[in-house]
C-alpha positions as CSV (number, residue, x, y, z in Angstrom):
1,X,61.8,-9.9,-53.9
2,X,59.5,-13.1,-55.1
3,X,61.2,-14.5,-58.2
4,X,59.2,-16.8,-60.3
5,X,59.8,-19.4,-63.3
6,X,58.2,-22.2,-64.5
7,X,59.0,-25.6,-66.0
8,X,56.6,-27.4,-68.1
9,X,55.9,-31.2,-67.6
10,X,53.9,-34.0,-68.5
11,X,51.5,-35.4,-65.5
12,X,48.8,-37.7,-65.4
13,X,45.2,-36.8,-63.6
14,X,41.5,-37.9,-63.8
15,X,38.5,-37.0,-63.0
16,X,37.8,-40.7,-63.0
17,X,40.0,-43.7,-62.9
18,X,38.9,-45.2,-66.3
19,X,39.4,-41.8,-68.3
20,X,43.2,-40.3,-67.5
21,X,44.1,-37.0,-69.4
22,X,47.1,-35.6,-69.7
23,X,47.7,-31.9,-68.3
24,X,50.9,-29.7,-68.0
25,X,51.8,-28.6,-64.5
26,X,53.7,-25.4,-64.0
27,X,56.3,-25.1,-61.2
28,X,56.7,-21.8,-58.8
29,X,58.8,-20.3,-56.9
30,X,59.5,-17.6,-54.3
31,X,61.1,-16.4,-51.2
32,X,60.1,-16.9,-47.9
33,X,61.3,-15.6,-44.9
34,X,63.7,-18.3,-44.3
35,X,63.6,-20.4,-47.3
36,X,62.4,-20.8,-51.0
37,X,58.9,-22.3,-51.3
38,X,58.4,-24.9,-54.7
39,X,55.0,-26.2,-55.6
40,X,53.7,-28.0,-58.6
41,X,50.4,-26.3,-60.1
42,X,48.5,-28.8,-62.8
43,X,47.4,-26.4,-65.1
44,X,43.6,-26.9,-65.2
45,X,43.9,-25.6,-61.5
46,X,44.3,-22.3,-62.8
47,X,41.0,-21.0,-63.6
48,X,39.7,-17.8,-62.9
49,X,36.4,-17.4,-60.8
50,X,34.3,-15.5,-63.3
51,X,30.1,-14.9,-62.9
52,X,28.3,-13.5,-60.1
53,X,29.5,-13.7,-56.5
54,X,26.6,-16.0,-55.6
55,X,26.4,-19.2,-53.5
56,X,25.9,-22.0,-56.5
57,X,28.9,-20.4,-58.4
58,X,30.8,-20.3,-55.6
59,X,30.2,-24.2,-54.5
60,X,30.8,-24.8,-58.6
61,X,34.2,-23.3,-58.5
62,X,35.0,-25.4,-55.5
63,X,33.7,-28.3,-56.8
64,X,36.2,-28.0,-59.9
65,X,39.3,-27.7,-57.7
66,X,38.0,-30.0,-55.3
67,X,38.0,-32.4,-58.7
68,X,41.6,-31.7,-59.8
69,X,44.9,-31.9,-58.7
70,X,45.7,-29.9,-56.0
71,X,47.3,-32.7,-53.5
72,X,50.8,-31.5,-54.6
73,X,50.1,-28.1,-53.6
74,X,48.5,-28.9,-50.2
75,X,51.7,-31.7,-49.1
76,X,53.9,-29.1,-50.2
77,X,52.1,-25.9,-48.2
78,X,52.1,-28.7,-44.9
79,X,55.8,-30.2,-45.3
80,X,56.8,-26.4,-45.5
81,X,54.9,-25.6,-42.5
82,X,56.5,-28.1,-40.7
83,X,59.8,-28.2,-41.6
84,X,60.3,-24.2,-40.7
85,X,57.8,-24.8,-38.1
86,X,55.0,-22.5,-38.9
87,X,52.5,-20.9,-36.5
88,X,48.8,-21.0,-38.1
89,X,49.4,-16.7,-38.5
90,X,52.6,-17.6,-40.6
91,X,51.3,-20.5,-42.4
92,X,48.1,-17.9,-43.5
93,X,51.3,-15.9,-44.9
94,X,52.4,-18.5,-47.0
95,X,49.2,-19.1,-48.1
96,X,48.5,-15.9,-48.8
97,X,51.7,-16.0,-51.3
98,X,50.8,-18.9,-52.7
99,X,47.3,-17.9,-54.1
100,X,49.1,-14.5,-55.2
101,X,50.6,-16.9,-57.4
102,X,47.7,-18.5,-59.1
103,X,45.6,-15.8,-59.2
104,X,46.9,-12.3,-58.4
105,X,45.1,-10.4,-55.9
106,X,45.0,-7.5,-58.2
107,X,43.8,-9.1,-61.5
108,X,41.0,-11.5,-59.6
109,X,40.6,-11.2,-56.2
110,X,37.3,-13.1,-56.0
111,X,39.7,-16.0,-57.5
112,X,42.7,-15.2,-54.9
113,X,40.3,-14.8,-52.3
114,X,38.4,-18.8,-53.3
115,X,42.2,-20.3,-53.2
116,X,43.5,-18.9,-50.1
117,X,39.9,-20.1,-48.7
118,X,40.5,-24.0,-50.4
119,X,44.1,-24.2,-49.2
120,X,43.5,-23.6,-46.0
121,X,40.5,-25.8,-45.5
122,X,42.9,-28.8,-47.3
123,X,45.0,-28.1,-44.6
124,X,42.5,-28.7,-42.1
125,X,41.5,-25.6,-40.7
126,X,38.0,-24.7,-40.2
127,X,37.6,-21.7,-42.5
128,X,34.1,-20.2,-44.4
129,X,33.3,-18.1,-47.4
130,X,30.5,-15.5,-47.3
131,X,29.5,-13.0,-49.3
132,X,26.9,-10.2,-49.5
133,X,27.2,-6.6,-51.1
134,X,29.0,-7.8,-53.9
135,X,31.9,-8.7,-51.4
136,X,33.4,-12.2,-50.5
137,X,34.5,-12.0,-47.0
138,X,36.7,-15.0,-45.6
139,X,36.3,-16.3,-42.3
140,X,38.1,-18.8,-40.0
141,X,37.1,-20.3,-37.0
142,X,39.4,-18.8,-33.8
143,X,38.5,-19.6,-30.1
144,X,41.2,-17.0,-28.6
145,X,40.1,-13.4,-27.5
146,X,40.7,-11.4,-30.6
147,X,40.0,-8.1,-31.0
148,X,39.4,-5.4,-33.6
149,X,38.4,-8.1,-35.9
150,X,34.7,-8.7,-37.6
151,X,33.8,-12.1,-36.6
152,X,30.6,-14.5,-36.8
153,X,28.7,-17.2,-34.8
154,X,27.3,-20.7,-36.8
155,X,26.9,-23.5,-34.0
156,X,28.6,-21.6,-31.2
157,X,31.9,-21.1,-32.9
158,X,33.4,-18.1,-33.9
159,X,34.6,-17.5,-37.1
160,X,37.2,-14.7,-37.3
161,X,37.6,-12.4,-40.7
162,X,40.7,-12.8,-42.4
163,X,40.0,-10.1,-45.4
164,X,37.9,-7.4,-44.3
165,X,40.9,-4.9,-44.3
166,X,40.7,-5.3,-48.1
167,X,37.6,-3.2,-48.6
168,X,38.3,-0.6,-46.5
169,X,35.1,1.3,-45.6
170,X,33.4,-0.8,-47.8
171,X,32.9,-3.4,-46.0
172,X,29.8,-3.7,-43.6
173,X,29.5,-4.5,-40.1
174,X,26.5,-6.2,-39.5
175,X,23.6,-8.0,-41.5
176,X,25.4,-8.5,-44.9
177,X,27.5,-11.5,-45.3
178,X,25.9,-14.8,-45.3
179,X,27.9,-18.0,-45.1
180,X,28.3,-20.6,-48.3
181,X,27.3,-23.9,-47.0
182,X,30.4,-25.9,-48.0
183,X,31.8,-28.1,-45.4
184,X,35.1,-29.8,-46.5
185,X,35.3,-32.8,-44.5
186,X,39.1,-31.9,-43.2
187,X,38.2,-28.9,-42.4
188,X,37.8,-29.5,-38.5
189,X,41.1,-27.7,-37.0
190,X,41.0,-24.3,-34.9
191,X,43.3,-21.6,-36.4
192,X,45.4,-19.4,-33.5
193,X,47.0,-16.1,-33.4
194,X,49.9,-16.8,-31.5
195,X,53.4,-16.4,-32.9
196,X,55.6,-18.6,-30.8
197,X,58.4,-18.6,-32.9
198,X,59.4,-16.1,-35.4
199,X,61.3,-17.0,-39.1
200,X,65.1,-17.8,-38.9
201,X,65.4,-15.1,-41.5
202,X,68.8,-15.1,-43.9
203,X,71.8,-13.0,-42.4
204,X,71.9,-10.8,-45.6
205,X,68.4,-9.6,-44.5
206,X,69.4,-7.5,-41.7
207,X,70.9,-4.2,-41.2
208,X,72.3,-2.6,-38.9
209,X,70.7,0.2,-36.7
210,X,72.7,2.5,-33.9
211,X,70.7,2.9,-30.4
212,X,72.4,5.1,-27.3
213,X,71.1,6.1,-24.3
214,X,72.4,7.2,-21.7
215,X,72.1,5.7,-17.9
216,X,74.0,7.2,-14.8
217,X,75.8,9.7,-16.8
218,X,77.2,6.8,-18.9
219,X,76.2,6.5,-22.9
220,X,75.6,2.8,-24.0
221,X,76.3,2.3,-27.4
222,X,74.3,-1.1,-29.1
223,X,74.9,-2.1,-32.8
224,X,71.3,-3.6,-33.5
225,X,70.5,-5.8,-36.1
226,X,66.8,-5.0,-37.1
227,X,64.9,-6.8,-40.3
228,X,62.0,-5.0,-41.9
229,X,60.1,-8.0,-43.1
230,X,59.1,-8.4,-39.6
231,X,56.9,-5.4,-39.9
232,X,55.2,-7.6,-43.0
233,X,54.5,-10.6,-40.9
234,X,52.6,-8.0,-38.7
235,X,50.9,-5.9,-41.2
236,X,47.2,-6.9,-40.4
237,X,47.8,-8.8,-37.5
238,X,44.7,-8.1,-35.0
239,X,44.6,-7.0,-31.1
240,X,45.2,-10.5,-29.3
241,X,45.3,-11.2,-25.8
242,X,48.2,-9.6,-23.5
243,X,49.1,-13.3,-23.3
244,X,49.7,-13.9,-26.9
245,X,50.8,-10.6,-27.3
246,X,53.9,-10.4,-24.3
247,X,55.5,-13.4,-26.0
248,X,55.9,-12.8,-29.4
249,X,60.1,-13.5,-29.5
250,X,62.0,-11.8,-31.4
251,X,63.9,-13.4,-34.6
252,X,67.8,-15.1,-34.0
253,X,69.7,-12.4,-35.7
254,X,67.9,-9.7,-33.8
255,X,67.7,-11.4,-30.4
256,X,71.5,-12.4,-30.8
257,X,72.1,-8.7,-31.6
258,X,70.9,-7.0,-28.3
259,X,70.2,-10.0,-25.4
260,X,73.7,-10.9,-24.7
261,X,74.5,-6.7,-25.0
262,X,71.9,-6.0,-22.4
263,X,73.6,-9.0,-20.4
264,X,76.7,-7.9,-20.5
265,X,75.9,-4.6,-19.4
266,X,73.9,-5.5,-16.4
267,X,76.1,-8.4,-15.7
268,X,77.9,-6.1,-12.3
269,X,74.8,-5.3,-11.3
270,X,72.3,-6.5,-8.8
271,X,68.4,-7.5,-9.7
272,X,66.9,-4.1,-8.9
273,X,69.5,-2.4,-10.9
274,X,69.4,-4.7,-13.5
275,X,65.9,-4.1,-14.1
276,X,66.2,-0.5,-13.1
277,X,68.7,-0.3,-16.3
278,X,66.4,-1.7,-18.5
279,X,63.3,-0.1,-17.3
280,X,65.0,3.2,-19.0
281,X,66.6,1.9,-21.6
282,X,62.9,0.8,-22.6
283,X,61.6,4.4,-22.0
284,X,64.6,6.3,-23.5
285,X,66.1,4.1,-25.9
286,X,63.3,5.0,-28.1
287,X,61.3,8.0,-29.7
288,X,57.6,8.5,-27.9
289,X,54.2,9.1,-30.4
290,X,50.6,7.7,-30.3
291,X,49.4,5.6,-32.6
292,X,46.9,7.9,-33.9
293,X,49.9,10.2,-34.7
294,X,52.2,7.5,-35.8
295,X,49.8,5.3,-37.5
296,X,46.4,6.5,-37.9
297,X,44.9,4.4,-36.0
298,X,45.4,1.9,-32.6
299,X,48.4,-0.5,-33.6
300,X,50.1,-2.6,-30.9
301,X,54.4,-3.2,-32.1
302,X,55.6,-6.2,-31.3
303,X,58.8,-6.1,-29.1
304,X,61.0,-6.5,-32.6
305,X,58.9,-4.2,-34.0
306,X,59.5,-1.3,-31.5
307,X,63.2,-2.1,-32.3
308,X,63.1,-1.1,-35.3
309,X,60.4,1.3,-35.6
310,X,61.3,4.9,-34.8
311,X,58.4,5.8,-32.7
312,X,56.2,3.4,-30.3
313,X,53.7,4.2,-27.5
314,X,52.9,2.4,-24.1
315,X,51.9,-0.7,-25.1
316,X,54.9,-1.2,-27.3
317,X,57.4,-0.4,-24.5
318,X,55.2,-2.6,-22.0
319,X,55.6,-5.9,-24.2
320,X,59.5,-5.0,-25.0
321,X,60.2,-4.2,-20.9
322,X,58.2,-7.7,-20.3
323,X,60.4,-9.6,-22.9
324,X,63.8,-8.1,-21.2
325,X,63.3,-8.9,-18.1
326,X,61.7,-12.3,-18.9
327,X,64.7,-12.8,-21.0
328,X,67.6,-11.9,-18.6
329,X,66.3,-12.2,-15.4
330,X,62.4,-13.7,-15.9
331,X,60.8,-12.6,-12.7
332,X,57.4,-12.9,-12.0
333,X,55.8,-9.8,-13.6
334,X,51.8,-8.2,-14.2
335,X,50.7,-5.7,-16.8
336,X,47.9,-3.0,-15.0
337,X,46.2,-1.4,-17.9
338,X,44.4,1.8,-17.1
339,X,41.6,3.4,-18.9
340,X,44.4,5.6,-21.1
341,X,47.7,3.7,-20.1
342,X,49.4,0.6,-20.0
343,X,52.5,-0.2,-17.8
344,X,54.6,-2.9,-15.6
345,X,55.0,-4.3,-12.2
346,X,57.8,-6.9,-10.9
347,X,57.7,-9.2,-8.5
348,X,61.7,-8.5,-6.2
349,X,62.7,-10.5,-3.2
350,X,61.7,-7.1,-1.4
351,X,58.9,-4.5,-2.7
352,X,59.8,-1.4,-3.5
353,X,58.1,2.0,-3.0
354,X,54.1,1.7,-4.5
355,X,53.4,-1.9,-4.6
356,X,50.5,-3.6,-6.2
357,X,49.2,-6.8,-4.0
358,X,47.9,-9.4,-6.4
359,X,47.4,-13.1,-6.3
360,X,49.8,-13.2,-2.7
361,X,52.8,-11.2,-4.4
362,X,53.6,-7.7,-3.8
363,X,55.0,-6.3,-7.4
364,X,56.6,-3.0,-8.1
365,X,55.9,-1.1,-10.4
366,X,57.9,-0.4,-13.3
367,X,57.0,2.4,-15.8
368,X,58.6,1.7,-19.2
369,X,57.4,4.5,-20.9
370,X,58.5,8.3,-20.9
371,X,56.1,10.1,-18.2
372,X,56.5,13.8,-16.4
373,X,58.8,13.1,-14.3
374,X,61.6,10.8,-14.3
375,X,60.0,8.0,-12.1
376,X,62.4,5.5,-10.6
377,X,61.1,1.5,-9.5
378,X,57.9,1.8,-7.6
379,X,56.7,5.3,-8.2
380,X,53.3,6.1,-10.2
381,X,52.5,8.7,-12.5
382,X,50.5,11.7,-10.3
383,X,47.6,11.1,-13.1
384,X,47.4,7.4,-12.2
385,X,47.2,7.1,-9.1
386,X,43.6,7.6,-8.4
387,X,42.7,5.9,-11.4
388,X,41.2,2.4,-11.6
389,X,43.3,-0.3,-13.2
390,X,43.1,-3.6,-14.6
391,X,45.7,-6.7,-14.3
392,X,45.3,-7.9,-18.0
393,X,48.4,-10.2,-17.4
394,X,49.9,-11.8,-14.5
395,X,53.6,-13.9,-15.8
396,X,54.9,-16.2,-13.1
397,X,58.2,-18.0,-14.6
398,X,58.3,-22.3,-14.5
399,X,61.2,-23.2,-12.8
């Protein structure tokens, strides 16, 4: 819940050194993940983008907060950021909250839209207004493989859009938005997708969730502890690379929760049964559907999310087999994406059943979601195996 209060003081600005004026600032508040965010907000800051949505109104309005106070704001966003360690999607979070606070979405959202723009640029990334349609689109310049995402070209650098999922089928694919010409001269930095490392959320945040399955005609019992902010961080976070996507982690609380389980567990059994054990705790663990069915539409979990989700589909259980066995006995592993399906193969000291020759390895595959039949370690699916498939990421641990 964002809680909110204010404190009025006396501060000095100018627009010049030889004319100071006195303005109140206004102090906000909220929650954070892991922490309570403070910023100072001179009050001439707060002003309302009103007129048309064209370019010289736009550069006006950025002009006037470009002239005012907002160096509080910006040091605070960035000693934040660094103090809780941010990754640039994270950071746009807080951002995002921030300009909620100055201008609700709701009331102005050409005016949230213009400070979630400025703050990022003051924190040095490399991010662009456009508009066309009656729509202000905001862009920022990415140079990983995203996809599902509207994006642009100025100068040979992609420009990735951060808003379009606000207008729905409104907004327009090609031909419509055209770029402001306003280039902040801090505005040089390349924003990334990757999540690296997730919030150290509070304790109190958590609950608990039961998961059994059963393995060998024994039932493991796990008391998970599961967070449902995490499903905010990823709300409209886009397709990124297999890479990215593998190694999202999952938060302490969470990871504490069910690693040292799953280690304990397997701790009497050898590498193939290990992995064997959490190859179907992967595919059984949890309820099957599409995303079509489950979400409307093609949306990749990320391994905490399929923990607490009810329902997940093969690309879910691929990234939460990978970050298992990564975690408890990080083998070399490849993902083999087919035209309709997504699964794993690991590298063992000694191949076993179908193997899949890649890069001077033999890997075995490793299916970690529900099929036909009840495949064991290196059998296919029947509807695979003639089918072409793609190694869209090959892990090999750093000893």
């Amino acid at each position: 819940m964002i809680s909110k209060y204010s404190l009025i003081v006396l501060l000095t600005f100018s627009f010049n050194i030889s004319a100071p004026i006195k303005a109140e600032a206004q102090l906000y508040s909220f929650d954070f993940y892991d922490g309570t965010f403070n910023f100072m907000a001179n009050t001439n800051l707060l002003t309302n983008f009103k007129g048309s949505l064209d370019a010289s109104n736009i550069k006006e309005f950025y002009r006037h907060l470009d002239t005012l106070s907002s160096t509080p704001i910006i040091e605070s966003l960035k000693a934040y950021k660094e103090k809780h360690q941010l990754n640039d999607w994270l950071y746009y979070q807080l951002i995002r909250k921030t300009a909620e606070q100055l201008s609700p979405k709701a009331k102005n959202y050409n005016s949230y839209t213009l400070y979630k723009w400025f703050f990022m640029v003051k924190s040095g990334y490399d991010a662009k207004i456009a508009i066309g349609n009656n729509q202000i689109i905001f862009y920022v310049r990415c140079e990983e493989d995203i996809a599902d995402i509207p994006f642009f070209v100025i100068d040979q650098k992609k420009y990735m859009c951060l808003n379009y999922h606000d207008y729905g089928k409104l907004f327009q694919r090609e031909d419509t938005y055209f770029p402001v010409d306003i280039k902040p001269a801090e505005a040089k930095n390349v924003f990334s997708y990757k999540v690296t490392r997730m919030p150290d959320f509070t304790p109190e945040n958590y609950e608990e969730k039961d998961i059994n399955f059963r393995y060998k005609h024994k039932t493991f019992h796990f008391k998970l502890k599961i967070n449902k902010q995490v499903d905010g961080i990823f709300t409209n976070y886009p397709g990124v690379d297999f890479e990215s996507y593998f190694n999202i982690p999952l938060s302490r609380e969470t990871y504490q929760s069910l690693i040292p389980t799953l280690k304990e567990y397997v701790k009497g059994m050898n590498t193939k049964k290990g992995v064997d054990y959490l190859m179907r705790f992967t595919r059984y663990a949890f309820l099957y559907e599409n995303d079509d069915e489950n979400f409307g539409k093609e949306k990749r979990l990320s391994p905490e999310q399929t923990l607490i989700n009810n329902f997940s589909d093969c690309d879910d259980r691929a990234a939460l087999f990978f970050y298992l066995v990564k975690e408890i006995y990080n083998l070399p592993m490849v993902a083999l994406l087919y035209p309709t399906h997504i699964t794993m193969a690991v590298a063992f000291d000694k191949p076993i059943g179908t193997g899949i020759y890649y890069n001077g390895k033999i890997y075995s595959i490793c299916e970690p979601t529900p099929q036909e039949r009840d495949l064991k370690i290196g059998e296919l699916s029947r509807n695979l195996k003639n089918q072409q498939y793609e190694v869209v990421y090959n892990y090999q641990p750093k000893h």
